[in-house]
C-alpha positions as CSV (number, residue, x, y, z in Angstrom):
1,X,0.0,0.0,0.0
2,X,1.6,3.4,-1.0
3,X,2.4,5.6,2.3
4,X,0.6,8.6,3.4
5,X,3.6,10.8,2.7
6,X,4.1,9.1,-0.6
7,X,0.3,10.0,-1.8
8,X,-0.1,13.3,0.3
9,X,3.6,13.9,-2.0
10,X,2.1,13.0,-5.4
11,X,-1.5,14.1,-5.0
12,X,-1.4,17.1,-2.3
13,X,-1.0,19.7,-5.1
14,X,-3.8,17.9,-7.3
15,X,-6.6,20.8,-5.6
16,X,-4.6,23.9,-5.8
17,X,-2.2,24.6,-2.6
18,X,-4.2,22.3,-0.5
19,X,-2.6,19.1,0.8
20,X,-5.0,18.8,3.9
21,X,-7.5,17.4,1.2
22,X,-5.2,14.2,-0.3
23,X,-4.0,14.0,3.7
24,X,-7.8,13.6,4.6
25,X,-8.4,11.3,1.9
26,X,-5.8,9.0,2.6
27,X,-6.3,9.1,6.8
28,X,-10.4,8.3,6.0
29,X,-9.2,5.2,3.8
30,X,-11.0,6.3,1.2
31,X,-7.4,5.5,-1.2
32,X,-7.3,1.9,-2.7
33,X,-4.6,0.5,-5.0
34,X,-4.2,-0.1,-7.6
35,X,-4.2,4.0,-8.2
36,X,-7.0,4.9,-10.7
37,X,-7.6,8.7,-11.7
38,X,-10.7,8.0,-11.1
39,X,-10.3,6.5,-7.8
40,X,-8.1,9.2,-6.4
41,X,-10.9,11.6,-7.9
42,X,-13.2,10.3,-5.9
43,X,-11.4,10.0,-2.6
44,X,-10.2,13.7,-3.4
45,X,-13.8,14.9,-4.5
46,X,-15.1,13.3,-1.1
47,X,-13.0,15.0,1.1
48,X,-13.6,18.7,-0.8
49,X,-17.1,18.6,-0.6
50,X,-17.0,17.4,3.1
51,X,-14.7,20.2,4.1
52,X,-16.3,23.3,5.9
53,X,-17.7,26.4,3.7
54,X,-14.3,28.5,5.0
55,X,-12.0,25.5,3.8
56,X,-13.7,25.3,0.4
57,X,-13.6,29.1,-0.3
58,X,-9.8,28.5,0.9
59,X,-9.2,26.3,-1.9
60,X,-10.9,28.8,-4.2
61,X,-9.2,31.4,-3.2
62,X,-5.7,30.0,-3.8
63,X,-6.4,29.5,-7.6
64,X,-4.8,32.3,-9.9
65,X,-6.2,34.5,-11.7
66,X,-6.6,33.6,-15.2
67,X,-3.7,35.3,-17.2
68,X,-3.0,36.7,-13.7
69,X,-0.4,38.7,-12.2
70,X,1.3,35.0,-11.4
71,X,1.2,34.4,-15.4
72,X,3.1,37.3,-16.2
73,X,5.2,37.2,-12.9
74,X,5.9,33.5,-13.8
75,X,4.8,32.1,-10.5
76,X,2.2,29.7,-11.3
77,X,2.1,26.7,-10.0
78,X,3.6,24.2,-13.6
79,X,0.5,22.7,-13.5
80,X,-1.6,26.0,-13.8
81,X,1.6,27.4,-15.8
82,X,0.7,23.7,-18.4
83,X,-3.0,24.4,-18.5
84,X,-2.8,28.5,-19.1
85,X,-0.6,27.7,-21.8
86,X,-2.5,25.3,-23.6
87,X,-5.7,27.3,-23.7
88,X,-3.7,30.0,-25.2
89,X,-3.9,32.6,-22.3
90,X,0.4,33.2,-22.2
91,X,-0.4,34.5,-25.8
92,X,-2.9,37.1,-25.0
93,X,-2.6,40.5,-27.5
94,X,-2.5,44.0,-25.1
95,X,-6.2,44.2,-25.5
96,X,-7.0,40.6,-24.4
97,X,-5.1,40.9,-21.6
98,X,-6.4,44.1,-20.6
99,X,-10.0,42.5,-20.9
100,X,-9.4,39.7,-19.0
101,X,-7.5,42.2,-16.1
102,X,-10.5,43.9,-16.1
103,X,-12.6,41.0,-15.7
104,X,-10.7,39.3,-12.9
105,X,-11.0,42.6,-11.1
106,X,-14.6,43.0,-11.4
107,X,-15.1,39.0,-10.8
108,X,-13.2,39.2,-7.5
109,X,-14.6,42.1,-6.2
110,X,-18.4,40.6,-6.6
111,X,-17.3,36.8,-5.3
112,X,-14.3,37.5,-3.2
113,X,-12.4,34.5,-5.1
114,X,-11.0,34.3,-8.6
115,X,-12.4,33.1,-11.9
116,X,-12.2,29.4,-11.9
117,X,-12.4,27.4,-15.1
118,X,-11.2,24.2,-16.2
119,X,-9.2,25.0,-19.4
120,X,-8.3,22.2,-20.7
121,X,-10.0,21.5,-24.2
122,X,-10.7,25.5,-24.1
123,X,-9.7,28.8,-26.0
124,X,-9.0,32.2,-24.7
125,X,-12.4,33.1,-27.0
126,X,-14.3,30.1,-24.8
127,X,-13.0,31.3,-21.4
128,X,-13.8,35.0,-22.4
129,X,-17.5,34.0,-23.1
130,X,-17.4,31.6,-19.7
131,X,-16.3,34.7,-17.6
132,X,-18.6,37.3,-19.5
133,X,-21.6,35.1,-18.7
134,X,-20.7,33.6,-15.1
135,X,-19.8,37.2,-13.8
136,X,-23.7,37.5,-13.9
137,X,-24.5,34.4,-11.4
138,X,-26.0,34.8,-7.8
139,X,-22.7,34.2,-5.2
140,X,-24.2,30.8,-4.8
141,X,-24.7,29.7,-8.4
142,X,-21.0,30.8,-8.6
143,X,-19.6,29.1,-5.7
144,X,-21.4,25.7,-6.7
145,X,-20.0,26.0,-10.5
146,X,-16.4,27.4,-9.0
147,X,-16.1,23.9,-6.8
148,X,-17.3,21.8,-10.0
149,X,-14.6,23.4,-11.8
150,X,-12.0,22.7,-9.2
151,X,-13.4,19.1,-9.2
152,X,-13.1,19.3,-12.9
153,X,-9.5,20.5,-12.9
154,X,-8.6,18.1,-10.8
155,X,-9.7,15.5,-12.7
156,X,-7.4,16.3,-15.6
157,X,-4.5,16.7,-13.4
158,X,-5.1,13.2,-12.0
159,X,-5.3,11.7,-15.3
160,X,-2.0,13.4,-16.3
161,X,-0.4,12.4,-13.2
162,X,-2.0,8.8,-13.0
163,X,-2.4,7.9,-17.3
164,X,-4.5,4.6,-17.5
């Protein structure tokens, strides 16, 4: 059976910044070998929507910004850095970036945690018409689709991390 500090190692950065949840997961029992993306998922997505509101919003709140002061600071996590990339966001003209500045601002202010989208599969166009249309959600149709996306983002990193 792998070790706690093994898993809480590999899988502790899976949710953004938040190792209590693979810690959690593994000290329930809810990890069985072999290692499935969709197991870990699971045992990961059981132990995030069992953690309290302030935890939750914790795990929200340590996402970047999309094309983000981290982006052009470099200091994304590589995983974020991977998925940013890919959707085309490290390629933004003055104007997209500007719009999407302006956006993260706005979006912040009315939810108190960033924009959170899983980009994988996405263009800068897609995420532009996400954001444009979310920014309009109640704070609790928002914070129910911001933990799906975090479920769903860590779903792709699990199958990178764990191909089957």
């Amino acid at each position: 059976m792998i070790s706690r500090a093994e898993f809480v190692s590999r899988f502790g950065g899976v949710f953004e910044y938040s190792p209590f949840i693979a810690e959690r997961a593994y000290d329930q029992g809810l990890v069985s070998e072999p290692l499935t993306a969709s197991g870990v998922h699971d045992a990961l997505c059981t132990v995030f929507r069992a953690a309290s509101d302030a935890e939750r919003l914790g795990v929200l709140r340590k996402h970047p910004d999309l094309a983000g002061k981290l982006a052009v600071s470099g200091d994304l996590t590589e995983e974020s850095r991977r998925e940013q990339a890919g959707a085309g966001l490290d390629r933004l003209t003055p104007e997209e970036h500007t719009e999407f500045t302006e956006l993260n601002s706005a979006y912040i202010e009315k939810f108190q945690f960033p924009f959170i989208i899983a980009v994988s599969g996405l263009n800068k166009d897609d995420i532009l018409a996400a954001f444009k249309s979310r920014i309009d959600n109640s704070a609790e149709e928002e914070l129910a689709t911001a933990c799906l996306q975090v479920e769903k983002i860590a779903g792709f990193r699990l199958q990178s991390l764990l191909a089957e």
